[in-house]
N, C-alpha and C positions, 0 to 999 in steps of 0.2 A: 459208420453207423453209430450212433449215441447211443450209450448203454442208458437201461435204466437203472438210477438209484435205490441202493435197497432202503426199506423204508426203516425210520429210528422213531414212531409212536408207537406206542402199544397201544389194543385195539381197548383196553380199560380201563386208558388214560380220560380226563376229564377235564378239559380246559374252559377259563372263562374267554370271551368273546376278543378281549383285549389279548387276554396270551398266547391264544390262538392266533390273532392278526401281528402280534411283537414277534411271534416263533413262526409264521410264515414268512414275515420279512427280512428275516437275519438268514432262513435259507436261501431266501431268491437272493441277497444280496451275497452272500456267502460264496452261491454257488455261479454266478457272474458277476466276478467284481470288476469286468473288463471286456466287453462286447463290439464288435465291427458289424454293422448292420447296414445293406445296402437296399435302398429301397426310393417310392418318391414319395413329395411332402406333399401335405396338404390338411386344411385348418386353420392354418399360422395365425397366431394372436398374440399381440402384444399386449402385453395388465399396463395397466398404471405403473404398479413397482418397476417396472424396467426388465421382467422375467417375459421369453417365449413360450406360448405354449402353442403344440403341432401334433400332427398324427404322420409315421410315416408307414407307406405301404407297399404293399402287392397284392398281383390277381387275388390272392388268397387270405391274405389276415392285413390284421391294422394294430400298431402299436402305442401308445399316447408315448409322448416324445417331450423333454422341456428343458429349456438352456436358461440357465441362470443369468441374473442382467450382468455380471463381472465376467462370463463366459465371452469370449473375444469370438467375432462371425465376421471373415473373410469376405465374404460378399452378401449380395442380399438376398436374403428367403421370399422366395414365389413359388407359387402353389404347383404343382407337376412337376418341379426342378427334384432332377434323377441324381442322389446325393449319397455320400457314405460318411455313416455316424459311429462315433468311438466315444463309450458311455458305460453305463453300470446298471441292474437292471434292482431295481425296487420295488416296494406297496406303498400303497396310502391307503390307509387304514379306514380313514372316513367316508371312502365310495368304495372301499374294498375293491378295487384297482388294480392292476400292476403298471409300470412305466419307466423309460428307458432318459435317466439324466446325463443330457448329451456334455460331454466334454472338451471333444472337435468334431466339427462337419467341414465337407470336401465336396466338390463337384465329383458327381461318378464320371469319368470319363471325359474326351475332347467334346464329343462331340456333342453331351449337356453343356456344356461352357462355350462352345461356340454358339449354340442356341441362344444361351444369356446373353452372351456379350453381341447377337446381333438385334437382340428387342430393345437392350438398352441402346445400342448405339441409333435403333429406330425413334428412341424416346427422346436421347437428345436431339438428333436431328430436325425432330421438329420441336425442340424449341430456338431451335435457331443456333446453336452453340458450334457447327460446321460449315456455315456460311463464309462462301469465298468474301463478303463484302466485311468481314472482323479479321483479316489478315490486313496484319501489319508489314510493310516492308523491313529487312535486317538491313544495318546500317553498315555504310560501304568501308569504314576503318574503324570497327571500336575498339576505345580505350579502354574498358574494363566488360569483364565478362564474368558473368558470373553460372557456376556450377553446381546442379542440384543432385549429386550421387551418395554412395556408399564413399568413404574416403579410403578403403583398405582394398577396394574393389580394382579388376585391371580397368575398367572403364574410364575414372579418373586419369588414371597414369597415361593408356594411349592418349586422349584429351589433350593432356598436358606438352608428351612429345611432338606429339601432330602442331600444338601450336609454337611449340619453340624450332621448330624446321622450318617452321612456312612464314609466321610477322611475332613474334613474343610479343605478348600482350600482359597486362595485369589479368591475372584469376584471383577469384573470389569462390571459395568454396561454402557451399552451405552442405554438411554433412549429415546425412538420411539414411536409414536402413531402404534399401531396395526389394526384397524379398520377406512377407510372415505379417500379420497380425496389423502395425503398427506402421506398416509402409507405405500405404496410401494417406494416412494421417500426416508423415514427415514430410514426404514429396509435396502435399498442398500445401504446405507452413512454410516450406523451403521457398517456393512460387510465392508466398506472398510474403514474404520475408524480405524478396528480393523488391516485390514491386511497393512497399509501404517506404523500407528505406532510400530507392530510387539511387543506388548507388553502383550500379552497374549499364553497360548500354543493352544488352542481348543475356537472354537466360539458355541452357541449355539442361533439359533433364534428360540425365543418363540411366544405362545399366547396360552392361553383357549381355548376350544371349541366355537360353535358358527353357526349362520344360514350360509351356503354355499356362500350366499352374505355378509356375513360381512368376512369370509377366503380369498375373493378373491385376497388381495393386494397378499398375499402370492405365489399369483401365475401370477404375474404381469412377462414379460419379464426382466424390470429393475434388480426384486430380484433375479429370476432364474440366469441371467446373472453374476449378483455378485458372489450368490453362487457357481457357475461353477469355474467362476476363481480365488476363494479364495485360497492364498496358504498356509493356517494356515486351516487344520483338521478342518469341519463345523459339527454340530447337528442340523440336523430339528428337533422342539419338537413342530410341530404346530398344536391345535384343537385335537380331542381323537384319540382314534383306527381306525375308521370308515373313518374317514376324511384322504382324499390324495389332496396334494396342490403338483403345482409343482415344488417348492421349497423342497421337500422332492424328489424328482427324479434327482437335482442338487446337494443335499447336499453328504457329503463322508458318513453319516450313519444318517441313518430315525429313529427316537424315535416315539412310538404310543402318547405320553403326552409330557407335558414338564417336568413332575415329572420322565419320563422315562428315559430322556435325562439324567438328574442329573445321575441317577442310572448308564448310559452307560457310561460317560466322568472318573467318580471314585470308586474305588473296596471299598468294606468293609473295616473294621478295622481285622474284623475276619477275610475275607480271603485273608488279607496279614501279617499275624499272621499264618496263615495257610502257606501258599509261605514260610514265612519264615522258618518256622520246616521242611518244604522238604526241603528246600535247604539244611539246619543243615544236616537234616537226611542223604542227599546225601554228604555232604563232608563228614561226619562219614563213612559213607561207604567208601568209595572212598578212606579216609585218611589208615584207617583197610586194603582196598585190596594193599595198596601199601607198608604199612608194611610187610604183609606175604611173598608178593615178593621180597621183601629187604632181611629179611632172608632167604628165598630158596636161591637166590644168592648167600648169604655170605654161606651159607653150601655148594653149587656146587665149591665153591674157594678151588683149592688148593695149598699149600701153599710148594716151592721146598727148601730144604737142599743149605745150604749155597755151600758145595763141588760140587754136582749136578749141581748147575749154573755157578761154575767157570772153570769144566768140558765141559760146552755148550756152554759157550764162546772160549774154546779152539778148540773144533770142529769147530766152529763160523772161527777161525783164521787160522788152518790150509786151510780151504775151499778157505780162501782168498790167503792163498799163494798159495795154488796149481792155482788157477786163475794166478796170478801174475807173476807165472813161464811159463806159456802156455802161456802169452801173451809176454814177455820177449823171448823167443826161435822164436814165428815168428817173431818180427821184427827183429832180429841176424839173421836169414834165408833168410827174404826179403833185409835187406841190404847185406849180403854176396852175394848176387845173383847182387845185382846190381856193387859191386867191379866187380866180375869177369868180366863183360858184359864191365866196365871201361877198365880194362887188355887187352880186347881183342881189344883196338880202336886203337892201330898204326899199326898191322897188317890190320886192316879193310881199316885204310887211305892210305898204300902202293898197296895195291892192286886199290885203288880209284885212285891212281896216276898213275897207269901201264894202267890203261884203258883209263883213261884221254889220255897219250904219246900217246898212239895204235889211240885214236881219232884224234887227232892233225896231225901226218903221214899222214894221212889216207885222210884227209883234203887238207894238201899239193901238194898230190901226185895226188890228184881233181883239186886244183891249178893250178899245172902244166901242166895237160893234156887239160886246157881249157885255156891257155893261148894263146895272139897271138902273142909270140915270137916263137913259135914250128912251126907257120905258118911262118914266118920269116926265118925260119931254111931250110925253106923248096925251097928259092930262091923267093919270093915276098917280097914286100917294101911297106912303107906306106910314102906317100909324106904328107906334112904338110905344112899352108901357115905362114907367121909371126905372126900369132895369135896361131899358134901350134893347128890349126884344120886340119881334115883332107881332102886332094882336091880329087875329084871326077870325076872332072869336065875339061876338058882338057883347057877349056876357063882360067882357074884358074892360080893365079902367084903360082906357088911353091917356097917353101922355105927353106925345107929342106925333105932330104930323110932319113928314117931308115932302115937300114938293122939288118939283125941278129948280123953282128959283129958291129955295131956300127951307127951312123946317119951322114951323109954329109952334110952340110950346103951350098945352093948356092947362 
């Protein structure tokens, strides 16, 4: 039970509006300089300056809530997200207000954070950021490998042993806080640190096991988003079996550990020792079956008598000359044919000229029966005037007349 305060006005006291609002604000803050309040949000705005403002609640009352833009937020504020806030309770004098300046905010419980982290993981999903067709395959020996953990953490270290038992490889450490504030920031710098400089074959980001709230960077947007578009082969090896971050839904292959990862990125010593005798084993075979067949070959060769082939080229030759002869006889046949056809062209042109004569008479004797001296002949004239046209016209000078035997001039 909160007791109440006993009261320090007196009832004769006389304050202006300002000293009154200064003296209410030094007791609220006075008397909570330090407040855990759990409750859900709802409001959430961001100003321009980079400051939150929110309300948060219950069945019962509503608090104005505001986080400074330097104030660090873990994940991100949505509206109904069931949270616990650690803050100081104040006024503001110019709406005459109270309100609670948050200092850290927390998911309240698993079971708001699994809520969160399955809308988001609904959000990336559809944009494509878990699609089996953006897995990349891990490379079957690589040379270098590089490392996105805590470097103080045991996660590195198993890492390390796991690969000097199984093939020693180069590591490449990029050194990141795993857990608090700043960890999902490092983890994506580390991811693209690795893929700008391109100086490793395969990434693997690690961490330990751990409370659900200390995995979360892991499943921050920023890190999913890296891992998505990394174009160097990713390992998630984050927290144990049990634990799914969504960074394991982003990466090209999910390790249950970070000890796993090591195991998946490089094979035994034995069983490439092993590879290696198959392969042996198969080019022995292989070399064996293609000997056999070499010799069945050379036994299916047969091998002809020097006579016998100088005999099949002689076949070989007559064949050609009989060709050589048949084609020899038609063109002597085709050119013969064309001489005679030559032979037969002065007869062809005297006949061409007999028909020609026959046209030309023929022509004449057309000539003549349409001319108008036969009309002449016949006792008419054609008068003509000095221009040698012909008059028509009685009005006309005449100039000369033509008859059949000849023209008068008058």
């Amino acid at each position: 039970m909160i007791e109440k305060p006993e009261p320090f006005v007196k009832p004769d006291m006389i304050f202006s509006v300002s000293d009154a609002s200064a003296l209410l604000k030094r007791v609220v803050e006075t008397a909570f300089p330090t407040i855990r309040i759990r409750g859900e949000l709802s409001g959430i705005t961001r100003a321009t300056s980079g400051h939150i403002y929110m309300s948060i609640k219950d069945a019962g009352a509503v608090i104005s809530a505001i986080i400074w833009r330097s104030t660090p937020v873990p994940f991100k504020l949505e509206e109904g997200a069931e949270v616990i806030i650690t803050g100081r309770f104040t006024t503001y004098p110019a709406r005459s207000n109270y309100q609670i300046i948050i200092s850290e905010i927390e998911m309240a419980g698993v079971g708001a954070i699994l809520k969160m982290l399955e809308e988001r993981k609904r959000k990336l999903a559809l944009e494509g950021l878990f699609d089996a067709s953006r897995k990349k395959p891990l490379p079957r020996l690589p040379q270098r490998i590089g490392v996105v953990t805590s470097p103080t953490g045991a996660a590195f270290q198993d890492i390390q042993n796991r690969l000097r038992e199984r093939f020693p490889v180069h590591v490449l450490l990029y050194p990141a806080t795993v857990q608090g504030d700043t960890a999902a920031r490092e983890v994506a710098a580390g991811i693209e640190y690795f893929n700008k400089m391109q100086n490793v074959d395969v990434i693997i980001v690690a961490r330990g096991g751990g409370a659900l709230e200390d995995l979360l960077p892991f499943s921050e947007e920023i890190v999913v988003r890296a891992a998505a578009e990394s174009q160097i082969p990713l390992i998630s090896g984050v927290g144990h079996e049990p634990d799914w971050m969504l960074i394991d839904f982003a990466a090209d292959v999910r390790a249950p550990t970070p000890t796993g990862a090591a195991e998946m990125v490089v094979p035994t010593k034995l069983s490439i020792m092993q590879d290696l005798d198959n392969i042996g084993h198969r080019l022995n075979t292989a070399f064996a079956n293609r000997l056999v067949g070499a010799k069945q070959a050379l036994g299916n060769i047969s091998i002809k008598s020097p006579r016998q082939v100088v005999m099949e080229w002689g076949q070989r030759l007559d064949d050609v000359g009989r060709t050589i002869n048949l084609i020899i006889s038609n063109k002597i046949s085709l050119t013969r044919g064309k001489l005679e056809q030559i032979a037969k062209l002065p007869d062809i042109l005297a006949n061409k000229m007999i028909i020609l004569n026959q046209t030309v008479r023929h022509l004449g004797q057309m000539l003549d029966s349409l001319s108008y001296k036969n009309v002449l002949r016949r006792g008419y004239a054609i008068v003509r005037d000095n221009n040698g046209k012909i008059i028509s016209n009685i009005n006309e000078t005449p100039a000369t007349i033509e008859l059949a035997g000849g023209v008068i001039k008058l």
